[in-house]
LUMROTOR-72499 format. One record per atom (N, C-alpha, C, CB): x negated, y negated, z. Coordinates in steps of 0.001 Angstrom, whole numbers, plus 500000, padded with zeros to 6 digits. Glycine has a CB too. Layout:
% residues N
XYZ;...
//
This chain:
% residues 315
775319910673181684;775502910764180234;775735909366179684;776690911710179868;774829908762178628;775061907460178439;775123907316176947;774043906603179111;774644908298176002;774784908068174422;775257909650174174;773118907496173467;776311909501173718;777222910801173285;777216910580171883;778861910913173909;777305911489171160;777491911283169565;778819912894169457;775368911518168382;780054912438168366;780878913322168111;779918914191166954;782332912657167680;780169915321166214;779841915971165291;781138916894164688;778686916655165760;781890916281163598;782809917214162971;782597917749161835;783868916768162827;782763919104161621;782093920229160650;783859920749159858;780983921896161888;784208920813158789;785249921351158302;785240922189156930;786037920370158257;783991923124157476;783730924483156220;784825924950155902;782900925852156617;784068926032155220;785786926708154228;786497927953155305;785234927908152115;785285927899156309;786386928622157094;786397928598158663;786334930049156711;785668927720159132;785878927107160552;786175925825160662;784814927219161349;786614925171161536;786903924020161866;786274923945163418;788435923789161649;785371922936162875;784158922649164683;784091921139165232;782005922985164357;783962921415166343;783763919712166771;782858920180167742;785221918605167441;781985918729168040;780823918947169151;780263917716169715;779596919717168572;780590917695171003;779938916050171454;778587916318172230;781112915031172689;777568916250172001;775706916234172507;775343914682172397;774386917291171176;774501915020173226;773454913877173627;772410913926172345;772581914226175274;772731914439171247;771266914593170426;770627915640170614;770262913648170693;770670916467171622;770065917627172245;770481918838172468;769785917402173187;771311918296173403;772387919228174549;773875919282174112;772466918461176210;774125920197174037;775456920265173885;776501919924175430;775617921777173269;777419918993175357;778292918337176389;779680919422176255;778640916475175965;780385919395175272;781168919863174670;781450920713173281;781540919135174769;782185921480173134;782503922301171934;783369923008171729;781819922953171645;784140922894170714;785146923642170422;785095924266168635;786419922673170834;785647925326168331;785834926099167245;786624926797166704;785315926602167201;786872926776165621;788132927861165174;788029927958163422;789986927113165731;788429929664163315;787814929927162348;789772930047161923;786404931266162372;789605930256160336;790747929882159738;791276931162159156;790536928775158747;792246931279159415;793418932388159098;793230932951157643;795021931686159200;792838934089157499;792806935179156151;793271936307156271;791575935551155636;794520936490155415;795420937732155609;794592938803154859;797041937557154963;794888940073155968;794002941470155654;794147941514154183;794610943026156411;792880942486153680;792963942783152166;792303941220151234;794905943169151772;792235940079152261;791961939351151154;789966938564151437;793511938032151093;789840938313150655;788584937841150637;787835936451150989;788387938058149624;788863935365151042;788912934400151686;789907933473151230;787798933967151765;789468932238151234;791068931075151004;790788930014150328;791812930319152419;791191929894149627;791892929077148471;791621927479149279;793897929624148159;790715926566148352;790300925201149103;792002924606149544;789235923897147792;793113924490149022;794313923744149516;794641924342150996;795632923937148435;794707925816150761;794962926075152168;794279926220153166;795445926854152303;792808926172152760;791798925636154340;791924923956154348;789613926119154204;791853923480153553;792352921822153680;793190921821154915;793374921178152275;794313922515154415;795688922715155279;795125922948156541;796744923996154834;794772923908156853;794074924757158180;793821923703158603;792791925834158151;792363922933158150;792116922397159364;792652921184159513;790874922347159631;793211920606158119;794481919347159025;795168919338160063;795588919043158481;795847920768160190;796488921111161695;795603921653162644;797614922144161658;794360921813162687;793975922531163664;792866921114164279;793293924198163105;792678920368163354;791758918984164273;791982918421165268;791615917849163775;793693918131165565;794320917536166433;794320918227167939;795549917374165861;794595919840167835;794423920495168543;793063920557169749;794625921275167778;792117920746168696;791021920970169013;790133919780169295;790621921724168165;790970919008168961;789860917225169705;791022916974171126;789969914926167989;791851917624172100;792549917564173025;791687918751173694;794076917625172736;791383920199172781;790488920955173735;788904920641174262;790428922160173129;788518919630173079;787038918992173390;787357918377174474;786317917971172333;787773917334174639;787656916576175478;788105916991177315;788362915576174792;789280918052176900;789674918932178315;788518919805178767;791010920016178082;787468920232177755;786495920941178116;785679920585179132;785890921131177232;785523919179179280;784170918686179854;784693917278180292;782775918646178682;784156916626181238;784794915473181781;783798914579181022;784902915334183503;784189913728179924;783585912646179219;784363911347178842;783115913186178075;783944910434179330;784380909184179122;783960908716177778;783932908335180154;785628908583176959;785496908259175594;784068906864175003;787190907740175300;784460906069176276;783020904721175694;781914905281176041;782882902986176514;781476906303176483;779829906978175785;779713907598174458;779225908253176656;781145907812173773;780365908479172684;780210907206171741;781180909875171937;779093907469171113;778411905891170405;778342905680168767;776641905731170868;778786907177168187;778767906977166811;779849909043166447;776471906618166123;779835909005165006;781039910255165090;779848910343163777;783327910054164918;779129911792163351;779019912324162324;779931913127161442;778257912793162552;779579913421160674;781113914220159251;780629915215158410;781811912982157782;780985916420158192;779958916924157170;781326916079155921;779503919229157162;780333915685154872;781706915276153868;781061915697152598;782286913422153801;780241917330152445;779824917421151267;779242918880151599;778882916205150741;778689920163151081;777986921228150952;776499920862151092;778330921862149729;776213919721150258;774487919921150257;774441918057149474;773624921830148801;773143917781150532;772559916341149693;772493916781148543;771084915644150043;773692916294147710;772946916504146076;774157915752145502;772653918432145280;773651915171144608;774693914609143543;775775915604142710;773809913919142430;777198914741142854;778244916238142885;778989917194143639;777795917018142561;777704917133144609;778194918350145533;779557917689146056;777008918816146930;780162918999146323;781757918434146698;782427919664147021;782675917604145372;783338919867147860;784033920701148477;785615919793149095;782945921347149629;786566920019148649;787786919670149118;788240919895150736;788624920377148257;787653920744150807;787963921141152532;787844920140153414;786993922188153189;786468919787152884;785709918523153845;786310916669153658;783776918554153228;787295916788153070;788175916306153278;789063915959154578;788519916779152621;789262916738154712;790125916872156673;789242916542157714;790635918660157320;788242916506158078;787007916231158574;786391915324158156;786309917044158528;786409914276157298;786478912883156739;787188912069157458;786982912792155490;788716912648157198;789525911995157402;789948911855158874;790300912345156626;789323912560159682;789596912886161136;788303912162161814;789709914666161466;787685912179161088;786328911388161697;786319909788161631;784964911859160816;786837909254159976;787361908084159977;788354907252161016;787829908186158993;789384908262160700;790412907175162315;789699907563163547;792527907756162785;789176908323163983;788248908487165050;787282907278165781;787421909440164515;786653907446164490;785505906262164917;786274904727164505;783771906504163824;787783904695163668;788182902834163660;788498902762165326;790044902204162429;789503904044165606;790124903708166950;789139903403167831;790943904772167542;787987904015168079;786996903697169196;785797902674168954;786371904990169592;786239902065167700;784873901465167136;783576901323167305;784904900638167065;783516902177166553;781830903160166601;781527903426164915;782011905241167626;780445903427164977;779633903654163700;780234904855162931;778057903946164039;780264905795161741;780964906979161046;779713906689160349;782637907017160283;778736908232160259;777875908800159504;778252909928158524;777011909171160295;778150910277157038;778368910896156203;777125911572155823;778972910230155400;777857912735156470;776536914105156542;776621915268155400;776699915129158164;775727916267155352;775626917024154144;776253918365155629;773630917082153011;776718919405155122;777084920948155845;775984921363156035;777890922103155075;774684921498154879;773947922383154970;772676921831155886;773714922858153634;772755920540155468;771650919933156475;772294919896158513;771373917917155694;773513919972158620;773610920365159929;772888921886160319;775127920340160211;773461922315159443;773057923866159384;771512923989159854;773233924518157730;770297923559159415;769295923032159434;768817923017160786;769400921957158851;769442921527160909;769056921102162330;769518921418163447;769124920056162489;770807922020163361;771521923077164334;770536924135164766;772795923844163607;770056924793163273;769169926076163509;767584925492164875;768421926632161417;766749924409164236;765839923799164727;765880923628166508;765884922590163939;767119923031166674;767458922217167863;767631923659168597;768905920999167775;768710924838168189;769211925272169032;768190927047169348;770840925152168562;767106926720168366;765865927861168460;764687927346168892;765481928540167124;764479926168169221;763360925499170169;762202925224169249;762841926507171477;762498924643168027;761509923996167304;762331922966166299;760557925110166534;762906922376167098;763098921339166976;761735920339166218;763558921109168251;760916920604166740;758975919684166007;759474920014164624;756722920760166444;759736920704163804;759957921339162617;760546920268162058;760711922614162602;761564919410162656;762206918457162064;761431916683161520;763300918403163118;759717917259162076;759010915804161892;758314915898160596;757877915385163117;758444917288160689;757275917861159451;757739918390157781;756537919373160167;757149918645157082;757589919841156010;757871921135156545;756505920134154975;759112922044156383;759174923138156466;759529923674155542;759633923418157218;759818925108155529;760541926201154560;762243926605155035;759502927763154666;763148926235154474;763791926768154999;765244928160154419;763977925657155541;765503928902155285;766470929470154597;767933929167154619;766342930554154849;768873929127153902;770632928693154202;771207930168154034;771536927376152807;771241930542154526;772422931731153876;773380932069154543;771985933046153578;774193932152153949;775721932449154080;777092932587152917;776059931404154898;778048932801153383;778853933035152553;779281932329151408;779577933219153091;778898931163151916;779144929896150372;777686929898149820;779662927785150871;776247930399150886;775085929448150139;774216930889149916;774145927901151293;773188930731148834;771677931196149574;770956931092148631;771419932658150217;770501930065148978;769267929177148973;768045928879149530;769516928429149088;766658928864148949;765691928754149881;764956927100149355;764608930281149811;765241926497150405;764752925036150949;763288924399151162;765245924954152207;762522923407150450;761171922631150954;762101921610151406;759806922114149773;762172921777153094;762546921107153384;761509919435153873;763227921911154054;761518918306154091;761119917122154078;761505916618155311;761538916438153020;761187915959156326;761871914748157017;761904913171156874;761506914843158091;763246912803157054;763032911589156569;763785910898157789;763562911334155014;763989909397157953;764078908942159221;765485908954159769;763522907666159273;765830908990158370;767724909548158411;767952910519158184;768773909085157560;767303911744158104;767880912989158035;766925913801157241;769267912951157460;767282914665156329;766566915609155415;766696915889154062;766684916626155815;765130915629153488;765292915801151671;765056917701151913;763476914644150305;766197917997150925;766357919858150580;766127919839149333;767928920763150810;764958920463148574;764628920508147245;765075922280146951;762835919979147003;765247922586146322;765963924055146315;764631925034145668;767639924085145113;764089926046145611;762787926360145323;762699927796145463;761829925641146157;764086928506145835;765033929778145537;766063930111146059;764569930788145666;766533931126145862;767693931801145888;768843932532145326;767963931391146163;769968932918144777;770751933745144607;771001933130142623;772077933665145985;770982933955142457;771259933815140823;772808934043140656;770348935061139823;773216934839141686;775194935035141403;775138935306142876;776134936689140126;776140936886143591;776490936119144272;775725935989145854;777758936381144172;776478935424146950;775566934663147997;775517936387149031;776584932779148970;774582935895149643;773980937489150320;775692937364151431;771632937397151650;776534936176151843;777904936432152604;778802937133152279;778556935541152786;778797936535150901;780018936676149662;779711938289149695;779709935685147767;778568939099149498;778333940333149267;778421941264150532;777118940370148642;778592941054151913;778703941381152602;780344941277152850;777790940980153178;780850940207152959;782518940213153271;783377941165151910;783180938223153261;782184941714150512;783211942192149998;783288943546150274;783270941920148768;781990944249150540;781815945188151152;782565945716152115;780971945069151444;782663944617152881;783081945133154336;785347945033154226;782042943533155926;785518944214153179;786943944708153063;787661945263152323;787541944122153144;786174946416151238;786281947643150550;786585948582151772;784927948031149657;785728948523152995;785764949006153825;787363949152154756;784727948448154239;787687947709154593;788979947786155163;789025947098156552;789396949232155256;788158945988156417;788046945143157810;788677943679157499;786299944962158363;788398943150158217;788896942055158260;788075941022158356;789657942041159056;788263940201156980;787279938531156864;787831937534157685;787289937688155244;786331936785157949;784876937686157415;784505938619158258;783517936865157252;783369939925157802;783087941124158020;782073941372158605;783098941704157160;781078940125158440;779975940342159024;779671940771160698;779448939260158689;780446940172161770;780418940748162939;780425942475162830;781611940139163693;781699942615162395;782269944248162523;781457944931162248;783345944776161746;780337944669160825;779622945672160276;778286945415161023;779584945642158672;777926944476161229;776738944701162558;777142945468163477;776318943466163400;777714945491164300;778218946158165374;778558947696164468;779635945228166154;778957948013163610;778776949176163116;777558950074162621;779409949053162372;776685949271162349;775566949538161132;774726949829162499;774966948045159762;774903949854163619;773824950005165010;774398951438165253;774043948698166622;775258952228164790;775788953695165209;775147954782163974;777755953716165231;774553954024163127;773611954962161864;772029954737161877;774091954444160151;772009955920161772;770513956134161798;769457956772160792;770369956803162781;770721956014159693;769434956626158265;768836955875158086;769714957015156774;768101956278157433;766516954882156840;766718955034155278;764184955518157323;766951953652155089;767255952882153166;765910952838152580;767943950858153002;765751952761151604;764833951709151065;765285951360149971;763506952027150887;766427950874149331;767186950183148179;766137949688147169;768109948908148710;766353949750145895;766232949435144678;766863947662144740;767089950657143711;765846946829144834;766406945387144981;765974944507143780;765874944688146363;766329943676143303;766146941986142689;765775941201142533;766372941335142706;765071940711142693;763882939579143119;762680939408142444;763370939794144401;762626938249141578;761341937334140970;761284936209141177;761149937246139701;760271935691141623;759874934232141757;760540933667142665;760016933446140645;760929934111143870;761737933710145071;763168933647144773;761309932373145610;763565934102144014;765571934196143138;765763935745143147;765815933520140835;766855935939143276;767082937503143519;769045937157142466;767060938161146063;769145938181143093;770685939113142005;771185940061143321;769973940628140097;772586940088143692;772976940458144680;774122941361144535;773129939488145361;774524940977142986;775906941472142806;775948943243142670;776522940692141362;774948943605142289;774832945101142010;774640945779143695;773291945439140820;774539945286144963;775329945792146049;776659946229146199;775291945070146775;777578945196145641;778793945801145826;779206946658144831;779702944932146008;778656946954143503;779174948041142803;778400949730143938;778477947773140792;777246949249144792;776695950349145110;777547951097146332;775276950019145415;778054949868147059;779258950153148323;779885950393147420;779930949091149464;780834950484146950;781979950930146520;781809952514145952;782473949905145481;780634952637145015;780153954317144697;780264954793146129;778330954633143984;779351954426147440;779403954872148453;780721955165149100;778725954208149010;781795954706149442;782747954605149499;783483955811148686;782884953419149259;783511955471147233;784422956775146600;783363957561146763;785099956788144930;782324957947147506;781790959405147537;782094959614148989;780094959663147093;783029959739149821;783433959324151051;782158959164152211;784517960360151469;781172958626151859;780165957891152734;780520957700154194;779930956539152177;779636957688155426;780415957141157190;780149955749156714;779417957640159165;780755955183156962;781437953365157632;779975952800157948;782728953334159615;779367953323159294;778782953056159861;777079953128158980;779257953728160948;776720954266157680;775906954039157185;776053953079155586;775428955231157293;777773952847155478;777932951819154195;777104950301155105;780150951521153612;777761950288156395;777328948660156580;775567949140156909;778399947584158300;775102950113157045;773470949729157364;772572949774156314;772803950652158357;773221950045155217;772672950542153898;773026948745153209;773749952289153048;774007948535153583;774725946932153419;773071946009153716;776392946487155095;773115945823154911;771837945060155403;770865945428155295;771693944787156447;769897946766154799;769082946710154542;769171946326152764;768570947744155172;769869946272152272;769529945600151114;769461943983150771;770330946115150350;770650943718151983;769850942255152196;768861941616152781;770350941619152544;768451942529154179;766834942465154832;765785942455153891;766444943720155742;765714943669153157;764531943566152249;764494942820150875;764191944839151965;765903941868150305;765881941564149456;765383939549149925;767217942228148784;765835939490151198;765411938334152031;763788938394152331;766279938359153450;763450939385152480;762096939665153000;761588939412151911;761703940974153603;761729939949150358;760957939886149609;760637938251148985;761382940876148798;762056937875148756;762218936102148664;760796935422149490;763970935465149698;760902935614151138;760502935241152110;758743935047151580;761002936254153285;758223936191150753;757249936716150958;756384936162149745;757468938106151152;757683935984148777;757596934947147381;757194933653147329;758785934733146794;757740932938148104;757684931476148734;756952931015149068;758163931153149519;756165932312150527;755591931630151564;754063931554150948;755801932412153068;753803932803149576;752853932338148539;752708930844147917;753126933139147499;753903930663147277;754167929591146749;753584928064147582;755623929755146599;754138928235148707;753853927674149963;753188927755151178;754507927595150252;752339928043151485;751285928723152324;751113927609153560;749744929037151380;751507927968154046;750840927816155579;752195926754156284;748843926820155536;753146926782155411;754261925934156240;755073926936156835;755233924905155337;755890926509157910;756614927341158368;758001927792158274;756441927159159161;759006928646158503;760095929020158072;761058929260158572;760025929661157615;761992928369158826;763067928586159778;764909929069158656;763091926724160854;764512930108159756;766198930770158781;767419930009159411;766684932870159107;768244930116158737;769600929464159333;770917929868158289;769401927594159416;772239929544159146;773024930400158052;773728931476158970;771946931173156794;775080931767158669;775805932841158797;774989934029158984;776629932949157757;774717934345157902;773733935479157922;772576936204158659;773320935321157185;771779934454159002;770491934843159981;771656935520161683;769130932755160390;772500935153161910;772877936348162797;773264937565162990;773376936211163198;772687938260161777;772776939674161621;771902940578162501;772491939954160290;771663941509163639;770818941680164051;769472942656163520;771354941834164919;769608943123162545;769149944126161403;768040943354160338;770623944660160475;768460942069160185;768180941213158890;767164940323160323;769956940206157740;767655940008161122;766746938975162021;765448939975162430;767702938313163622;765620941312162387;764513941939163144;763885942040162010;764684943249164023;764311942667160521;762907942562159599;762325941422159261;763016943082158360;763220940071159130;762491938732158982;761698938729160129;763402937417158897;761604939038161379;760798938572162696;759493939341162227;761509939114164415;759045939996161077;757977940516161362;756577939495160082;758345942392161155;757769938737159824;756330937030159724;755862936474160408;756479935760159299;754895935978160239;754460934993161706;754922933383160945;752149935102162277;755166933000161891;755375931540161823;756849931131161321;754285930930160852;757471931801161743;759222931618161456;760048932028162688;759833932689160119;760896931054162538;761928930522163599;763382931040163352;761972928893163573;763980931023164261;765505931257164058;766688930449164849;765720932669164395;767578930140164497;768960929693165086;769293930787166041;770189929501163937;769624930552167725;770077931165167992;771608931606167330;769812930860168932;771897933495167655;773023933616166961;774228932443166942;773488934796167432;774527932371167655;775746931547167912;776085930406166894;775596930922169256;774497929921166967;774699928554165720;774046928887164179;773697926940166327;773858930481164103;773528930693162746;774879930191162133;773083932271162377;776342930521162696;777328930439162107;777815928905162382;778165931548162482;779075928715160996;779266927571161172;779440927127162503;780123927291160486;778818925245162536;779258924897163705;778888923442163365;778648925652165001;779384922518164676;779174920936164591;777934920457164900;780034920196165458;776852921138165999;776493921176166550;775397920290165735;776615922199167094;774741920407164802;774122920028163836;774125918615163540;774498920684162936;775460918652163182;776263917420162494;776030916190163819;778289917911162128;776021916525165061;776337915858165937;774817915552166532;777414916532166761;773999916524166170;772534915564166354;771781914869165271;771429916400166872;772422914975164279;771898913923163019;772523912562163133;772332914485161442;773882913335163603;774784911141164161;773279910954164909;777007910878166096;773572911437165833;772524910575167404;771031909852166093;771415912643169312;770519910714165260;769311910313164981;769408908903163913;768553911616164384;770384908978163106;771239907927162392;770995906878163506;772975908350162055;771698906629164378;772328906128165252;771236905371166103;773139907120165885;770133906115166110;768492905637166760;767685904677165584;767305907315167072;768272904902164646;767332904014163596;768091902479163640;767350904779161743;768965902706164366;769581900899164161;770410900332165443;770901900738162683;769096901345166308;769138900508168099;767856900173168349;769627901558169614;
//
């Protein structure tokens, strides 16, 4: 192992670190942030908080993970923003700034200032085996609980231009799933539980959905769970009735676009693309890719092969 790059990620509700070769993952550690039942998520001061205390922790479990000698790692990436865009800003990512900064003075090494969503990206690319995707124009999807957005994505020699070209008019296909699911009475976020639930029903949906010109409307799901719900509905067909309205409301986006855009290809990424319901109706395009599950959801993993590529343009 001779060029290590760190990657620290500090979303609104995990806290990730990840040391790779650019490729391979060496090391990794994760932790998602404390939300008391009944509630819907957390307040930017107190995930700030979260992961101020939980960085320290978890850069003693990186390094116990895997036997790595601190002078290979050669540069530290940061997410320190939601999305390349002017403005964009999130307080969270703050703690993960700031943990990346004394990081890289103490070991003196280069500190790269990365976008969340563009790890997200290249996480998806790297860790679904089309990685090539990253030389070219693609299509891409973000979705998750903070985003959903559909991406012309660009490569550039430092990273990635994201021009935005659809997505959610209110709220994000996450946001509509975690509210669902703690009408239900689970615990955020919801999305695991209700996959793993929504596989014990066996009705067939076809929902009344949203969608013009690759932009959709999401919010009239959760008034529909909740009717379901006070009509005492099974659990197990609220969450499958849940995802097929986001399968086919993704599908239809998908189908919007790829008009718009013809013949490029489409890689999903995002919280979301690890739904197993929503990944099987998107799989029935040709020419689209996926994040394995693991790194649909937040992670560093991303962050830590855009350092390495940073990091190649000025060796």
């Amino acid at each position: 192992m001779d060029r290590l790059f760190l990657g620290v990620d500090t979303s609104n509700y995990t806290t990730s670190l990840c040391i790779s070769d650019g490729h391979n993952i060496i090391s990794e550690v994760r932790r998602l942030l404390p939300v008391k039942d009944g509630e819907q998520g957390l307040r930017q001061s107190d995930a700030l908080f979260h992961h101020t205390r939980a960085l320290p922790e978890l850069c003693n479990e990186l390094f116990s993970a895997a036997d790595i000698d601190r002078k290979n790692i050669c540069a530290v990436g940061v997410s320190v923003r939601p999305r390349d865009a002017e403005g964009s800003y999130m307080p969270c990512f703050l703690a993960g700034a700031s943990f990346a900064t004394a990081f890289s003075s103490a070991l003196n090494i280069p500190m790269y200032e990365l976008s969340h969503q563009a790890g997200h990206i290249v996480a998806a690319a790297v860790s679904g085996n089309c990685e090539s995707l990253l030389r070219s124009d693609f299509l891409s999807f973000h979705v998750s609980g903070g985003t959903t957005e559909v991406l012309r994505v660009s490569s550039l020699d430092d990273g990635l231009k994201c021009d935005i070209i659809g997505g959610t008019k209110d709220l994000n296909a996450g946001q509509a799933i975690d509210r669902c699911g703690v009408a239900l009475g689970m615990h955020f976020p919801c999305g695991r539980e209700m996959d793993a639930l929504s596989t014990h029903s066996d009705k067939i949906y076809s929902p009344k959905i949203s969608v013009k010109d690759g932009y959709c409307n999401l919010s009239g799901l959760e008034n529909i769970c909740r009717k379901m719900i006070d009509d005492g509905a099974n659990k197990s067909d609220i969450c499958k009735f849940t995802f097929c309205y986001i399968g086919k409301t993704l599908a239809k986006i998908s189908a919007d676009v790829r008009l718009m855009y013809p013949g490029l290809p489409v890689l999903y990424a995002g919280g979301v693309m690890s739904n197993t319901y929503i990944r099987k109706v998107l799989s029935e395009f040709d020419n689209v890719f996926f994040a394995r599950p693991e790194y649909s959801c937040d992670n560093a993993f991303g962050i830590s092969c855009l350092a390495a590529r940073r990091y190649g343009l000025h060796k």
